[in-house]
N, C-alpha and C positions, 0 to 999 in steps of 0.2 A: 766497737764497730757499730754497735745496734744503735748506740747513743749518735753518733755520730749523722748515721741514714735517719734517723728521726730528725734532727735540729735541721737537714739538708729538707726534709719533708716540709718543717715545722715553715721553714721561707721559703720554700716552690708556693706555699700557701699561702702566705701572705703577699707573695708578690702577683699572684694571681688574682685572689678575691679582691685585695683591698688598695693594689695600686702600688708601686715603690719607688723611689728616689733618693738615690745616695742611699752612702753606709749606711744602715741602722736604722733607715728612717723608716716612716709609714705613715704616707699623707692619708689623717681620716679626721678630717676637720673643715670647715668652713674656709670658703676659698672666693676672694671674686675673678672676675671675667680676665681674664688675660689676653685669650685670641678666639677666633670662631673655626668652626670648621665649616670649610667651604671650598668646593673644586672652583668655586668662581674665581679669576686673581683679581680680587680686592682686600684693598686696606684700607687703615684710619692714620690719619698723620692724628695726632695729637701733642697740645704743649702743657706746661705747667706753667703758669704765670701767678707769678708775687715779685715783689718788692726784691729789688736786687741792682747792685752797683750800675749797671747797664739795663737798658729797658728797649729792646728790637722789634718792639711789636711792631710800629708802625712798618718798618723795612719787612719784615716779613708776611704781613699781611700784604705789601704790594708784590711780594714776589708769587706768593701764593695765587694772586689776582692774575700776573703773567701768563702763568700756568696754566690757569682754569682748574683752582684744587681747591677743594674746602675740607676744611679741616674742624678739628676739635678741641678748644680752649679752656684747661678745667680752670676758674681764676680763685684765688683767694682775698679774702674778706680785706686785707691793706691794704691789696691792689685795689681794688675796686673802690675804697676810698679816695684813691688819691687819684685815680685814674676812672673816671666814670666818661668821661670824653672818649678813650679807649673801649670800654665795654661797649657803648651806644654804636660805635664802628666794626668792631667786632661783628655786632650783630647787623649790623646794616651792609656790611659785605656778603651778609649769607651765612657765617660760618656759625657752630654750633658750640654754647655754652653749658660747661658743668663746673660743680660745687667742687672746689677743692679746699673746702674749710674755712674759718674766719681767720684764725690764728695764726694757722698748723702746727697746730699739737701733734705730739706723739700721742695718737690716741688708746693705743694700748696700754697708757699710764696712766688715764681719766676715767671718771665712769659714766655709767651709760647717759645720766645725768646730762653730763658736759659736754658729750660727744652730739647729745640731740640738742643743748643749747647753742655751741657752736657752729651746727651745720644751718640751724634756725637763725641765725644770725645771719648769715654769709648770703642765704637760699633768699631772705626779707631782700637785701642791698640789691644784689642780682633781679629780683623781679621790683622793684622802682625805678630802678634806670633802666629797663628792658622791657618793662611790660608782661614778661614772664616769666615763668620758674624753670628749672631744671629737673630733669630725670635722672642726672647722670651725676655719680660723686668719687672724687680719688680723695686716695685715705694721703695723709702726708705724710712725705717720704717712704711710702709704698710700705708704711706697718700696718701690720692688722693681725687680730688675732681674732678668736670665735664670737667674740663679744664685741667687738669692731662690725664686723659684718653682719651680725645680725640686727645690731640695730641701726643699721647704713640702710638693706634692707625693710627691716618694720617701717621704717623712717620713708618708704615710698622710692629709694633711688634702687640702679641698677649700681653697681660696686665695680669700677673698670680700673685694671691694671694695666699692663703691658705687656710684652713677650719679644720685645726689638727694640735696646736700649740704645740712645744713643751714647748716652753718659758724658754731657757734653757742656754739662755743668765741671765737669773736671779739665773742661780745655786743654786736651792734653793735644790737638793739632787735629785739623780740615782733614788730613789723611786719613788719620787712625779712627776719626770718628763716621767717617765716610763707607768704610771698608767695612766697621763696624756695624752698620745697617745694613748696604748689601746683602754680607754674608749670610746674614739672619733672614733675609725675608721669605713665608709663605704666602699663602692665598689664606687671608683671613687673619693679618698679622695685625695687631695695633703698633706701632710704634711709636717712641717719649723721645718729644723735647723740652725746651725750656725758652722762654721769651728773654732769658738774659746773657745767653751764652754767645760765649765770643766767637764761635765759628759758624754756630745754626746758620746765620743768612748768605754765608759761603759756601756751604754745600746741598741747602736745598735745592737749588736750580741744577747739580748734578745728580743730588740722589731722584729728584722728579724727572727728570728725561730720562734717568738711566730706566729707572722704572717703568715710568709710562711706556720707552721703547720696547720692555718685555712683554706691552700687553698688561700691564696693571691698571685698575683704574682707583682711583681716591675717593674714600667716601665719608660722610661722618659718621662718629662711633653709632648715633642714635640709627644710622642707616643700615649699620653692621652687623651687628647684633640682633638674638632672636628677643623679640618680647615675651615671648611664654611658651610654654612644652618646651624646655629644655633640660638640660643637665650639663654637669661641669664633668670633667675625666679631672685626672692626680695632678693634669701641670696644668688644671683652671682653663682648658679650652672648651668652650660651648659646644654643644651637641647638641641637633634636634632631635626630639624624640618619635 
């Protein structure tokens, strides 16, 4: 019995101090931005754009425009190659550019080396065809690990996840990816799309009115987020201090 009220001691403690999530776990490691805390109801649309069968930027960007929404495009180093016509629009519509790599490595398989030649590469293409750089960087495919973000970080960027997926890269239908946002949204929610998915430009124009109706208002991640005094909580939401 004594055994037992200790081990029950041993996690009221750790769930306390240090934060908990799922079985067994204990988030006590490096973490980027996922969401902000904020009583304001604002959000970040954000998309991930590379290289992919289909390419919707332009229709999305015009529906974005309908709206009066600006949004946050992290692009990758292919895209921008083959598409620098796109980035210069991108940015001449207003909307706000960040580094999503050159390659997209899984960067928790390279080291820190490759991870700053990479993003060094992608950050150069981006400020030649823009005229300037970015602050803001998504790791690809949303890995990372302590040595990911630290040197995403040293490296000068802010480290932006998500916390409102669409998952819409798995086209699994306008409904289910639809209902999928909803559900999810706070005040100070980022939420991920994709420039290639085969439903994004059918249900932006409902999940934007449904939202704006609540009172939301859309903003870029850079507008979102605190730049300093903050801190992260266990599931990566910003806190000012």
């Amino acid at each position: 019995m004594v055994s037992v009220l200790l081990l029950i001691a041993i996690g009221i403690s750790l769930f306390t101090n240090y934060g908990y999530k799922g079985a067994f776990t204990v988030l006590n490691r490096k973490l980027p931005i996922y969401s902000v805390d904020t009583k304001e109801k604002k959000l970040a649309i954000t998309f991930d754009v590379s290289l992919g069968e289909n390419d919707y930027t332009e229709k999305i960007l015009d529906l974005l425009d309908k709206y009066n929404v600006k949004a946050t495009f992290f692009v990758v180093g292919d895209w921008v190659d083959r598409n620098p016509d796109k980035l210069k629009e991108l940015c001449r519509r207003g909307h706000e550019i960040g580094n999503h790599s050159n390659r997209h490595p899984d960067m928790t398989k390279i080291s820190r080396e490759k991870i700053i030649e990479d993003i060094n590469i992608n950050e150069a293409k981006i400020r030649s065809i823009t005229g300037s750089g970015t602050k803001l960087f998504r790791c690809p495919g949303g890995a990372y690990d302590d040595n990911v973000i630290n040197t995403v970080e040293k490296s000068g960027y802010y480290c932006i996840q998500w916390n409102v997926d669409s998952v819409d890269w798995k086209e699994q239908g306008a409904d289910i990816e639809y209902r999928r946002i909803i559900k999810n949204i706070k005040p100070g929610s980022i939420l991920l799309f994709h420039n290639s998915a085969k439903y994004t430009p059918e249900n932006l124009p409902s999940i934007i009115k449904n939202l704006q109706s609540r009172g939301y208002k859309f903003v870029k991640v850079g507008d979102l987020i605190h730049k300093d005094n903050y801190r992260l909580n266990y599931e990566g939401k910003q806190m000012a201090n």
